[in-house]
C-alpha positions in Angstrom: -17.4 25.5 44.7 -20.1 24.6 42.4 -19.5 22.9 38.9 -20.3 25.2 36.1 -22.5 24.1 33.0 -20.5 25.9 30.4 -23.2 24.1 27.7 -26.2 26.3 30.0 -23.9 29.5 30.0 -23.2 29.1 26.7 -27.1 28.6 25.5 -27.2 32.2 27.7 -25.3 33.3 25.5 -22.0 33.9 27.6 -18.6 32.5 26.9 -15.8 31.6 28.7 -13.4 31.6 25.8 -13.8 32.4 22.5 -11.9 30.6 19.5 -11.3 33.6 16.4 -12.7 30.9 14.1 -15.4 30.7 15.3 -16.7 33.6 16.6 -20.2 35.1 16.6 -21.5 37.2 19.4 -24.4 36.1 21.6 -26.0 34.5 18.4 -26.9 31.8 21.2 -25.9 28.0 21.1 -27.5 25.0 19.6 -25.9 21.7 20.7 -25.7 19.7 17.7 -25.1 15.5 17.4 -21.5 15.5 17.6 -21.5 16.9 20.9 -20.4 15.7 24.4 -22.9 14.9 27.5 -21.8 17.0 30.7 -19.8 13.7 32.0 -17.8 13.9 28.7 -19.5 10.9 27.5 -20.1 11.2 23.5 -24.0 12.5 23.0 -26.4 9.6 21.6 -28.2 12.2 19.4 -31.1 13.5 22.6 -30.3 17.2 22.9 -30.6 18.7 26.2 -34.0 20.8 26.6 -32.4 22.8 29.2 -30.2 24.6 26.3 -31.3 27.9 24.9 -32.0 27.7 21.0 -31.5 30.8 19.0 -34.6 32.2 17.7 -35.2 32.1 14.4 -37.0 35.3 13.9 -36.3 36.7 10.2 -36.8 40.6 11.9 -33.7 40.2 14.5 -30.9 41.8 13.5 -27.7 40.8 13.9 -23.7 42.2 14.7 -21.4 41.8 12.0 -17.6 42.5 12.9 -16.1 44.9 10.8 -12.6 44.5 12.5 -11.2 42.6 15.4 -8.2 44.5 16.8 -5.6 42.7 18.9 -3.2 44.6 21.1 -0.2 42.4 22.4 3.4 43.2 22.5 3.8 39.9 20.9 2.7 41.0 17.4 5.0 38.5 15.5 4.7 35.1 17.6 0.8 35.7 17.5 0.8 36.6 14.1 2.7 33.3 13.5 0.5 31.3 15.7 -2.8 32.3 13.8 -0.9 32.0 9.7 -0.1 28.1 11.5 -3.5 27.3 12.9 -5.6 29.1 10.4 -3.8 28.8 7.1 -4.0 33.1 6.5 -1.6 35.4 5.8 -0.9 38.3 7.5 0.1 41.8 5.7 2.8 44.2 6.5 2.1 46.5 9.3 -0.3 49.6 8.1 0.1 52.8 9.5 -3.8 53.3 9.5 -4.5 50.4 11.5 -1.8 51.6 14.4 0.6 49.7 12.1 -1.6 46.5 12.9 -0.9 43.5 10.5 -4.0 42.7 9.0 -5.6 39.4 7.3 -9.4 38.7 6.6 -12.3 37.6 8.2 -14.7 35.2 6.7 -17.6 38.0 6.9 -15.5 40.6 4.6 -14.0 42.3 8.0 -10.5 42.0 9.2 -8.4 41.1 11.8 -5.5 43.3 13.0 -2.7 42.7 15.3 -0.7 45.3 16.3 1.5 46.0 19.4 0.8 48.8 21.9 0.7 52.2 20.6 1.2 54.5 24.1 3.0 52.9 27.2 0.1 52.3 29.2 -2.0 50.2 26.5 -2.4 46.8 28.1 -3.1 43.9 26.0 -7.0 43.5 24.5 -9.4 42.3 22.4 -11.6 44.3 20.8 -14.2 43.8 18.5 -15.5 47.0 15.9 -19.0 46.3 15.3 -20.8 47.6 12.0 -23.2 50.5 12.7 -25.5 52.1 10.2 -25.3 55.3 12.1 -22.2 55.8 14.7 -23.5 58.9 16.2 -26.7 57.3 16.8 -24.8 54.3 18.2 -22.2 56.2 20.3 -25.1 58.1 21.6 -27.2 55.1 22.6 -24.1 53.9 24.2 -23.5 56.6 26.3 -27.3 56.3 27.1 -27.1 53.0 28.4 -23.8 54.3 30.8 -20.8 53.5 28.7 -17.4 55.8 28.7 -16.5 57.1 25.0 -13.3 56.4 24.9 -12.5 57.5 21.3 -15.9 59.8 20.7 -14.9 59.3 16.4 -12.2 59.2 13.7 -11.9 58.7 10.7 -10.1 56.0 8.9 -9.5 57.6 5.6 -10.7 54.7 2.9 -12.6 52.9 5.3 -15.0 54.5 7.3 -15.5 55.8 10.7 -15.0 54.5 14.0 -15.8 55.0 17.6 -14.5 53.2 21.0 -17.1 52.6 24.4 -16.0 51.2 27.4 -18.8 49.4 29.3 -17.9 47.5 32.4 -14.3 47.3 31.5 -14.4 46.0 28.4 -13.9 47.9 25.2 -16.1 47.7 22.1 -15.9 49.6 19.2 -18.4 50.7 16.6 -17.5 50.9 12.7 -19.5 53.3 10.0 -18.2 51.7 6.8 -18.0 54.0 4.0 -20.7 52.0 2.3 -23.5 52.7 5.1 -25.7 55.4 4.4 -24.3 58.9 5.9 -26.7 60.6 7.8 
């Protein structure tokens, strides 16, 4: 079996594991000094040509996340393990999160752990992605050949959401009450 690059899958924009404090969605990957060489030697400052740069075009727009839900039926131990490693507090489970307990994200959003809320609900990841328009972008969704899952609900006090299921994964899409409403 052939050695993957996880620097050239990375600079494609696809990741193999992604750390909560860090995240950013296929913003792309820029190898910086500090880095390893592929043999795990320390780099001597040359930066690999073969690795994507992210474009630097001031018209790109970009995903925010809203709210990064976590389904587990290990709610307090996780919960635990990101207060330790990350220094944040977690609140009190709230009923219009699924009783998810909730602490926030660097970019104004939140994260929310909650535990399963029917029998068959499996552990995920799932990340709500601002919108400007979430009929547009449910829409355009099912264009492109995704399942609505949750077509839209409201969230009194915070906006409106929808769920799509593309290839298995889940992805939600957040109105916030401050985006126009069209």
């Amino acid at each position: 079996m052939s050695n993957l690059d996880r620097r050239k899958l990375l600079g494609a924009g696809i990741t193999l594991a992604v750390p909560f404090g860090g995240m950013s969605l296929f913003n792309g990957f820029q190898q910086s000094k500090d880095n390893a060489n592929n043999d795990g030697s320390p780099n001597d400052g040359e930066t690999d040509e073969s690795v994507a740069k992210p474009k630097q075009d001031s018209k790109e727009k970009t995903m925010q996340i809203q709210y990064l839900e976590i389904v587990t039926p290990e709610v307090d131990a996780l919960c635990k393990q990101y207060s330790t490693v990350h220094g944040i507090t977690f609140s009190e489970p709230e009923a219009k999160f699924g009783n998810a307990r909730t602490a926030k994200l660097s970019g104004g959003g939140l994260i929310g752990i909650r535990g399963p809320l029917r029998e068959t609900e499996t552990p995920v990841i799932r990340p709500y992605t601002l919108v400007d328009d979430l009929g547009k972008a449910v829409a355009a969704a099912a264009d492109a050949g995704a399942e609505i899952a949750i077509p839209s609900m409201k969230l009194p006090g915070h906006g409106t959401i929808a769920v799509v299921i593309q290839g298995g994964i889940e992805c939600g899409l957040w109105q916030s009450l401050k985006q126009k409403k069209q």
